[in-house]
C-alpha positions as CSV (number, residue, x, y, z in Angstrom):
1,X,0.0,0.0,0.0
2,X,1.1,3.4,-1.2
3,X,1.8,6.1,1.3
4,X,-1.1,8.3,-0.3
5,X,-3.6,5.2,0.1
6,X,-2.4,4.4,3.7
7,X,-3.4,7.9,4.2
8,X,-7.0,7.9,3.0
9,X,-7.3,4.6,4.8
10,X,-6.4,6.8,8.1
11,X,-8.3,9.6,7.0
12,X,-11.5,6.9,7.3
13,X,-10.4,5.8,10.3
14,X,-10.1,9.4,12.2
15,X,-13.7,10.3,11.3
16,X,-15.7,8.9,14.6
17,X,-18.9,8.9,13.3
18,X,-17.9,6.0,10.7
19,X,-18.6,2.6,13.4
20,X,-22.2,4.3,14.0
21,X,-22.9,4.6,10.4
22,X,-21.7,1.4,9.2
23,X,-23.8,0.0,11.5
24,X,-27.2,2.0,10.4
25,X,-26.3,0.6,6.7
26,X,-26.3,-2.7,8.1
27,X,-29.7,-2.1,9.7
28,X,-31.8,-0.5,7.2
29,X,-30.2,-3.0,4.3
30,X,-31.0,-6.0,7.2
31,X,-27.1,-7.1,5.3
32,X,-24.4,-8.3,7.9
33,X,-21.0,-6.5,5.6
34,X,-21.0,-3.3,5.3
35,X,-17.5,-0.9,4.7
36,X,-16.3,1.5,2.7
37,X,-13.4,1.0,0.6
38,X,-10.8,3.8,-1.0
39,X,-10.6,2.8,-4.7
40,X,-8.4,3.8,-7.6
41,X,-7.5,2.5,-11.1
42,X,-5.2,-0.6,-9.7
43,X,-6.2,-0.8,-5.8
44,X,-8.8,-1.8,-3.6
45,X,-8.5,-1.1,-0.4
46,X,-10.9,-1.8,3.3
47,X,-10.6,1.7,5.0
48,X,-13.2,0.5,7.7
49,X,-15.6,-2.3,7.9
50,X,-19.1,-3.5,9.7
51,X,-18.2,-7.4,9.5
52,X,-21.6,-9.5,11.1
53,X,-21.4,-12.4,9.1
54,X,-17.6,-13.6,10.3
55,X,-17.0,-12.8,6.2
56,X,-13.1,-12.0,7.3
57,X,-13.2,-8.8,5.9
58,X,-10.7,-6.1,7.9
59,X,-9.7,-2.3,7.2
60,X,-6.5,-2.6,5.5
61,X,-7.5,-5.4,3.5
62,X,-6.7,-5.4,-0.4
63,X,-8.2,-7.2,-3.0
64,X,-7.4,-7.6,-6.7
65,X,-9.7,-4.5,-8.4
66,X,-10.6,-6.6,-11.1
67,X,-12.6,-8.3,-9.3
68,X,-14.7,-6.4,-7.6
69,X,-18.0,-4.4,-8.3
70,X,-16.8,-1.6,-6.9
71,X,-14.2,-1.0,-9.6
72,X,-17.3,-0.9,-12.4
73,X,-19.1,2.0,-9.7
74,X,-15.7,3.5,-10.3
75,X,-16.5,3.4,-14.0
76,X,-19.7,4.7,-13.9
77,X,-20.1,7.2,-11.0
78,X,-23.7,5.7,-10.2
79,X,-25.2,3.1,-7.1
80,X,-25.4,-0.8,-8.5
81,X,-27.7,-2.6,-6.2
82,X,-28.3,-6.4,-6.5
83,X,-31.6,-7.8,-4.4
84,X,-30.9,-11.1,-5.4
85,X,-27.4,-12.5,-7.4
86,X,-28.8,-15.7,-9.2
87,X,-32.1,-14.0,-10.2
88,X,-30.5,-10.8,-11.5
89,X,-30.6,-10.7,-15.2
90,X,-27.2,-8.6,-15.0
91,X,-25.2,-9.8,-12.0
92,X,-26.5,-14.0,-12.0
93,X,-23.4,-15.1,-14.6
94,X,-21.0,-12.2,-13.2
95,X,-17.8,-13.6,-11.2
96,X,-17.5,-11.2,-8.6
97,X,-20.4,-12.7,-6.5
98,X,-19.3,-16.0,-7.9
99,X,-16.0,-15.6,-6.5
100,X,-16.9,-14.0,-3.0
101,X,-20.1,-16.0,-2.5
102,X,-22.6,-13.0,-1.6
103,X,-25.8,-13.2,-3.6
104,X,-27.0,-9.2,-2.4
105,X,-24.7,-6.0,-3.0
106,X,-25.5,-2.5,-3.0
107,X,-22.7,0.0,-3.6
108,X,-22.7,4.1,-4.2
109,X,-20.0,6.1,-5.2
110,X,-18.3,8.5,-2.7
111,X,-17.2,11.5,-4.7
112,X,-15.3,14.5,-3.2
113,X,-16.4,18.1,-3.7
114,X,-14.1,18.6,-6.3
115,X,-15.5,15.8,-7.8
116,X,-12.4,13.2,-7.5
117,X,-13.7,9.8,-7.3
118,X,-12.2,8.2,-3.8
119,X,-14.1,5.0,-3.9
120,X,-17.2,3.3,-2.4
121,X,-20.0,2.8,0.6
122,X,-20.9,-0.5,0.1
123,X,-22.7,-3.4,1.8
124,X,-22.8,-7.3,0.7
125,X,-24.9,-10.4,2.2
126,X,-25.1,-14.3,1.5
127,X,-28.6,-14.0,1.2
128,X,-30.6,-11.8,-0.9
129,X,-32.3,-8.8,0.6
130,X,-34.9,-6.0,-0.6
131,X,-33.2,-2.7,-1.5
132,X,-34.5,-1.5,-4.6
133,X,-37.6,-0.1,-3.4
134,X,-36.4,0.6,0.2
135,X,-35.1,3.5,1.6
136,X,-31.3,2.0,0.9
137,X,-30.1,4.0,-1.4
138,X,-31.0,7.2,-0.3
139,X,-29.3,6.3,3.2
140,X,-26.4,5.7,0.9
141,X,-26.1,8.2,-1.2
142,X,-26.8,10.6,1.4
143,X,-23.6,8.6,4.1
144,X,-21.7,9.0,1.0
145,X,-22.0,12.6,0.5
146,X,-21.5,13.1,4.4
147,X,-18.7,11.1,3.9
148,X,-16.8,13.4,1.3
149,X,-17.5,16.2,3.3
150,X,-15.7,14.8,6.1
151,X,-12.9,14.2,4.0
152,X,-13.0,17.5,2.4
153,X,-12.5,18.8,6.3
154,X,-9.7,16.5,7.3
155,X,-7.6,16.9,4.7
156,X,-8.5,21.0,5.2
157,X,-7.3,20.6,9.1
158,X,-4.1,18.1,8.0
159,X,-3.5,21.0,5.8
160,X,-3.4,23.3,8.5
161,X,-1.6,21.7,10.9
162,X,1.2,21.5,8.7
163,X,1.1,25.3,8.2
């Protein structure tokens, strides 16, 4: 891990509010993982975690960005949500959830003011669960945009303190 990434991982890991909100995704998705995860062009990278369902997941943790989902929310800048893996015309044949075994995902971009892309909000399950028509990815989007904020404000008072 790069210098600049272990950074953004502390940066997540300084903002207090982070163990509270992890666990209201987990609550109002009823999914047992939920994290958020700094992601670039070659690395994903755990910054904190919400781990319910002994998955084994751990801030710090990096796994190969091909294969993950989050690297396409990258792409695209928009939420993916999956109720249900092997009934989801997109997602039943994809290998992520093949390879990490979860049949429900929901993910939303968390893009600073400035409009860099840092990486993702993102919850999984083994089971499937009901997010499309649930208050989900409002929650989401709206933790994710608190979240930039509060990134926007560390990095402000890092910047200070170096002055």
């Amino acid at each position: 891990m790069t210098d600049s990434l272990a950074e953004d991982v502390a940066a997540i890991q300084r903002m207090a509010a982070v163990p509270s909100l992890l666990e209201v995704v987990c609550r109002v998705t009823g999914m047992g993982l939920a994290a958020i995860a700094r992601v670039t062009e070659e690395d994903w990278i755990a910054c904190a975690v919400r781990d319910e369902i002994v998955y084994g997941l751990s801030p710090g943790d990096e796994l190969p960005i091909s294969t993950t989902i989050c690297d396409e929310v990258r792409g695209h800048r928009r939420a993916t949500v999956i109720e249900h893996v092997a009934e989801d015309p997109l997602f039943h044949d994809h290998p992520t959830p093949r390879r990490y075994g979860f049949q429900s995902y929901i993910s939303v971009p968390i893009i600073r003011t400035d409009g860099d892309f840092f990486g993702t909000l993102f919850a999984i399950d083994m089971a499937p669960a009901k997010l499309a028509n649930s208050s989900a990815v409002t929650t989401f989007n709206l933790f994710a945009q608190l979240i930039a904020l509060q990134l926007d404000a560390d990095e402000r008072a890092v910047a200070g303190t170096r002055h």
